[in-house]
N, C-alpha and C positions, 0 to 999 in steps of 0.2 A: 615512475613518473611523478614528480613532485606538483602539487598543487598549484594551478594558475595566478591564485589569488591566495591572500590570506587567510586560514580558518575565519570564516565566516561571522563564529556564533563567542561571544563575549565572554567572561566570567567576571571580572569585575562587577561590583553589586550596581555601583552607579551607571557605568554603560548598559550593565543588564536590564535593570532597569528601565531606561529609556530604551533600550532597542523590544521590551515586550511591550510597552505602549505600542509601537512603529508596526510587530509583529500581529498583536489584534488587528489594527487599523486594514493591513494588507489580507489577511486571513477574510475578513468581514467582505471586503471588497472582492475578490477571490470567490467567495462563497454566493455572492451575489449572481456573478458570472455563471457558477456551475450551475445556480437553481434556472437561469435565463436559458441556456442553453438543456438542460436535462430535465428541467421540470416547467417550461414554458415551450419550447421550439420541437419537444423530442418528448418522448414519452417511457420512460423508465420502469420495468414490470420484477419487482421485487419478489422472489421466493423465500418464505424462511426467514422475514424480514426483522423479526422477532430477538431473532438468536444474536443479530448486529446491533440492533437495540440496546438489549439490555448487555452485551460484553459494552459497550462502549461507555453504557450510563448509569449500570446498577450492578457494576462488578464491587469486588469487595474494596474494602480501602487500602491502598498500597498495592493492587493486584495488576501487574502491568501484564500489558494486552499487546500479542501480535497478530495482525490481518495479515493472512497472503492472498496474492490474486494472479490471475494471468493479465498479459500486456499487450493490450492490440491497438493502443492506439497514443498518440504523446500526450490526448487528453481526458486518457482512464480516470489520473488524477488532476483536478479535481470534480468531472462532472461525476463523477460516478458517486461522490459524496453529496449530491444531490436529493440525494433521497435520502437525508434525515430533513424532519421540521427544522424549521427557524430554530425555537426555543432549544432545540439540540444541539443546533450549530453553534448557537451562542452561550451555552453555559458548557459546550466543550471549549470553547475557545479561551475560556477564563479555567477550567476545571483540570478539563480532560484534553491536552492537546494534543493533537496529532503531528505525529513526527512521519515523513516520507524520506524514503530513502531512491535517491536521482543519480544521475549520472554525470560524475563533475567535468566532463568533456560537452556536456550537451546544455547541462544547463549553468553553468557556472564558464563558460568562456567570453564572457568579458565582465569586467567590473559591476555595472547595472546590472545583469542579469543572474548576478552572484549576489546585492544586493536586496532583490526582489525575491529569489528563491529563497536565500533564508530565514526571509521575513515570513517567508507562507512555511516556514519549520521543514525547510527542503534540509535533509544532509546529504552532500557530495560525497560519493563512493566515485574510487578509480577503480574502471573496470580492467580488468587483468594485473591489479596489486596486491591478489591473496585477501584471505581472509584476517589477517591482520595487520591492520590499516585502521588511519585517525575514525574514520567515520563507522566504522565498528565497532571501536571501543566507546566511540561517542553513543551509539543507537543502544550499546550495555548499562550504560551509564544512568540514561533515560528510563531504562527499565527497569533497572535498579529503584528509580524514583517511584515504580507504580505506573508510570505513564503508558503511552499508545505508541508503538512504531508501524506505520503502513508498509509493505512490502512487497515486490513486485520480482520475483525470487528467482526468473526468467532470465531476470539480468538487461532484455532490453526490449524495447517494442517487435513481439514476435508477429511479423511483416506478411508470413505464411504462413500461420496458425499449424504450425507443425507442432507435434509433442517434443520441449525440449526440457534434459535434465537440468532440474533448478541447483542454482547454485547453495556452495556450503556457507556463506556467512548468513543466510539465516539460521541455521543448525547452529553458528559459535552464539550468537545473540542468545539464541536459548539455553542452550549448555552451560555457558557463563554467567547467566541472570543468576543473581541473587535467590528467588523467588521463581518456580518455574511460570511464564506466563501463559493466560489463557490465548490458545492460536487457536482462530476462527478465518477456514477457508473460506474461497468466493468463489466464483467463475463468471464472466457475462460473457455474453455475444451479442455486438451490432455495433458495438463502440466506433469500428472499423467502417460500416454503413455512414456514421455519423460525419465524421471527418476521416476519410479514407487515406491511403499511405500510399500516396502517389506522388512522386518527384515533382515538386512546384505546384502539389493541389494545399494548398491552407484554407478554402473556404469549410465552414462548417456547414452541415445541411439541416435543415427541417425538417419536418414528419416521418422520422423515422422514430425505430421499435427496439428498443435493447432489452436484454433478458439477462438478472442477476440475481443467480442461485445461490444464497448462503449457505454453505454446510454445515453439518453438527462439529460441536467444537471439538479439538484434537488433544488428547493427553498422552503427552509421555513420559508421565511422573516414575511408572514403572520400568521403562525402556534406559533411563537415567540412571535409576538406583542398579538395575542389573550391569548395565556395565560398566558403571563403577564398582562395582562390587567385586565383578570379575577383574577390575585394575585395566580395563581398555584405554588405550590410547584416547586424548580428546579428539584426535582426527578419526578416528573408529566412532566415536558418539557423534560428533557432530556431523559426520555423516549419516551415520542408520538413524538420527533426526531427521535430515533432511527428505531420507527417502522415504519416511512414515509421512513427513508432508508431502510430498511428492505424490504418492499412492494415492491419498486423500483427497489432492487436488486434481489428480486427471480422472479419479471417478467421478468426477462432479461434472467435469465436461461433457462425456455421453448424455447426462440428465441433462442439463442446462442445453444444449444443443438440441436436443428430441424439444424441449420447454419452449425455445424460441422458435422450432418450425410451427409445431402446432400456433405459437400467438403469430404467424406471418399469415398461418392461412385463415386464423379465424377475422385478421383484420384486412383480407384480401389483396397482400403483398404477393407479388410474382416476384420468384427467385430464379435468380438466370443460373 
């Protein structure tokens, strides 16, 4: 399935230029929105908040960084980034950017919405085009630089909170990088309370309660060298990557879920 619109994102210096002017300016305003809705209308309860912190702001130099998280909801990203300060938002903006990886059927189908997404450093993945594809080798690229890629490894807003296997092109991002990156799991629960996944519901709510548990960060510096060593297939690595993050992230669920019953009853939420 060939892309709707044109690769999105410039390399000419002069275009590039003027579209990262264009790209703060949207990020800012973006940012805005998520603190209005997550950190004024809603109330966001961070575990572990520490460990997201400092990978985003006091990793080493050149040390590129990937998030995973589950997907419940089309607006994970960007409330869920709500919960850094201002002064974070803003000198990631300029320092450390965030790269998110979307779905270029959902948000890249018409012209505007292909320009506004990759202003806010959206890259368009075609869902069921393999793992090798532009927006993969672009999110490698990025890493290579040291940068951030956000990642929602589900593949699509999971509607049923069912356990589902994450896809491998986060495993090739990794396996490929340059530099293996620091990956720092997530999990919430309530996103879905927040603005629920009902056919023709788009209003967002008020006073509700999310719960986001950071995990301890993941290494598979070892799991790399071994099977390269043993001469594994990259489809062999990039998989048993994936399934180390995969394990890592559904343990987090259990905790994070037990995390947000207890904040439901201590703030006297009735759960139907």
């Amino acid at each position: 399935m060939p892309y709707v619109f044109k690769w999105p994102f410039p390399k000419d210096h002069k275009t590039l230029q003027t579209w990262k002017f264009s790209s703060r300016f949207t990020i800012v305003g973006v940012m805005a929105f998520a603190k209005l809705i997550g950190g004024c209308l809603n109330t966001i309860h961070v575990h572990n908040k520490h460990r997201l912190m400092e990978a985003v702001s006091q990793r080493e130099e050149k040390q590129p960084l990937v998030t995973v998280i589950n997907h419940t909801s089309v607006i994970d990203d960007p409330v869920l980034h709500s919960v850094f300060p201002w002064k974070t938002l803003i000198e990631r903006n300029f320092r450390y950017p965030r790269w998110c990886v979307v779905a270029q059927d959902i948000c890249c189908s018409r012209s505007l919405h292909t320009y506004f997404f990759a202003r806010g450093r959206n890259i368009p993945v075609i869902r069921g085009d393999g793992v090798y594809q532009k927006a993969i080798d672009f999110c490698i690229e990025k890493l290579n630089h040291g940068e951030w890629v956000h990642i929602f490894p589900e593949g699509a807003v999971n509607m049923e909170n069912v356990y589902q296997r994450l896809k491998w092109g986060v495993g090739r991002m990794i396996a490929e990088s340059e530099r293996t990156p620091l990956i720092v799991p997530m999990w919430h629960v309530g996103m879905d309370d927040l603005r629920p996944n009902k056919e023709g519901h788009t209003r967002i709510h008020r006073g509700k309660h999310v719960t986001l548990l950071v995990g301890e960060y993941i290494n598979v510096d070892d799991l790399i060298a071994e099977m390269r060593s043993a001469k594994d297939t990259p489809q062999a690595i990039r998989k048993a990557i994936t399934d180390k993050i995969q394990e890592n992230l559904f343990a987090l669920r259990k905790q994070a879920e037990e995390l947000h019953g207890q904040l439901l009853v201590e703030n006297g939420v009735t759960v139907s």
